[in-house]
N, C-alpha and C positions, 0 to 999 in steps of 0.2 A: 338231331334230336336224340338224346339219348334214350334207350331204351328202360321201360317202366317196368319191375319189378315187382310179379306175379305175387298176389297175397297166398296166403297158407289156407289151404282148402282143411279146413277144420272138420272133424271127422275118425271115428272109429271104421264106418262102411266105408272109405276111401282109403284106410290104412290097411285093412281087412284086405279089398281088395287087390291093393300094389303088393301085399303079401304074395300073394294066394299066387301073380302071374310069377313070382321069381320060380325059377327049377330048382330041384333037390342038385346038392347038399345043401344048398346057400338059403332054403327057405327054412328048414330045418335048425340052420345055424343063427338064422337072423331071427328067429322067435324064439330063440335060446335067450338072445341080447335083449328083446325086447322084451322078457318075462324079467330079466336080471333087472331092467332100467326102472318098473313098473313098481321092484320089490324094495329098489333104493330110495324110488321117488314116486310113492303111492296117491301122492295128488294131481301129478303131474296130466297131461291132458296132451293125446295123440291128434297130429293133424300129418299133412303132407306138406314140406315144405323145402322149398327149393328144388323140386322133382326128390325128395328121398323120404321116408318113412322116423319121423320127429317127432320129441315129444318137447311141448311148453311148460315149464313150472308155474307151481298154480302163489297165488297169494298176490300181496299187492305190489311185488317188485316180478309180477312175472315176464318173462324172457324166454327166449329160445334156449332149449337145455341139450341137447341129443340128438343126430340125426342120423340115421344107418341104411348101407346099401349095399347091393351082391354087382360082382360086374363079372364078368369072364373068368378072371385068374384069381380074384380075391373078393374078401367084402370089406367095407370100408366102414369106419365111424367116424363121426362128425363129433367134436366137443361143441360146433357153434361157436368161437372162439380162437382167434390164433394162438391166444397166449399158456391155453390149457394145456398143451402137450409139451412146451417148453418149460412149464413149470414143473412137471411133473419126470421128467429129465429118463433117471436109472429105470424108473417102472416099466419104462415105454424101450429099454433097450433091445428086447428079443423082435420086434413089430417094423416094418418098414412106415413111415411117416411121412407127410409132405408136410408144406406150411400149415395147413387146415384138417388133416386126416391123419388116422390109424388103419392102415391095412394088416388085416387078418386072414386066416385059409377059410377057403369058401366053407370046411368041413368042419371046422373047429373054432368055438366060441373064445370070444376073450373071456375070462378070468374074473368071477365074479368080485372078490377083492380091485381088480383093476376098475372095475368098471364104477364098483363101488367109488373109487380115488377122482375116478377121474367126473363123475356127477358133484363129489362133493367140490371137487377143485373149480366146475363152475358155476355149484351153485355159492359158492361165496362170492366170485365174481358177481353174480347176479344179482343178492345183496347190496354190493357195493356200487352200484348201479350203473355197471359194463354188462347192456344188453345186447 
């Protein structure tokens, strides 16, 4: 039986919270990110999802937009999306990447223009109804 797929605990106090246990630099850096995601996408709506700190875009095509998190060596960002960091190619050349992620220094935020690109890159996606 495959295993069932944890819904998104919907929540500011839950978001608040997973903040608050990450350690410095990374807590520091990660409400850098999430004050920048908040400023892009002012409607947008914080939950926890998939164990990381996300936010959902609001209206009636909403979708998963953002998700961010501190680990050991880096912090990571989530597009929600494989296709967003491929699209967006050159921007993303200084940053190491996997299939789904942007890793960044625990100490140093991305780049509000990137971060900017890279909400807009899915919320068109989201639009186009790639949730």
């Amino acid at each position: 039986m495959a295993k069932a797929i944890k819904p998104a605990k919907s929540g500011l106090a839950e978001v608040e919270a997973y903040l608050a246990a990450i350690p410095e630099p990374a807590r520091t850096t990660l409400l850098t990110v999430r004050e920048t995601i908040r400023s892009v996408a002012p409607g947008a709506t914080e939950e926890i999802s998939y164990g990381v700190a996300a936010f959902r875009s609001a209206g009636p095509k909403a979708g998963r937009l953002a998700g961010y998190t501190a680990g050991k060596k880096f912090c990571s960002y989530y597009p929600m999306s494989g296709s967003v960091l491929t699209t967006l190619g050159d921007a993303l050349k200084s940053y190491p990447t996997t299939k789904g992620a942007l890793q960044f220094p625990l100490d140093k935020p991305l780049p509000t223009a990137l971060i900017k690109k890279l909400i807009q890159a899915r919320l068109k996606e989201i639009e186009a109804g790639k949730l």
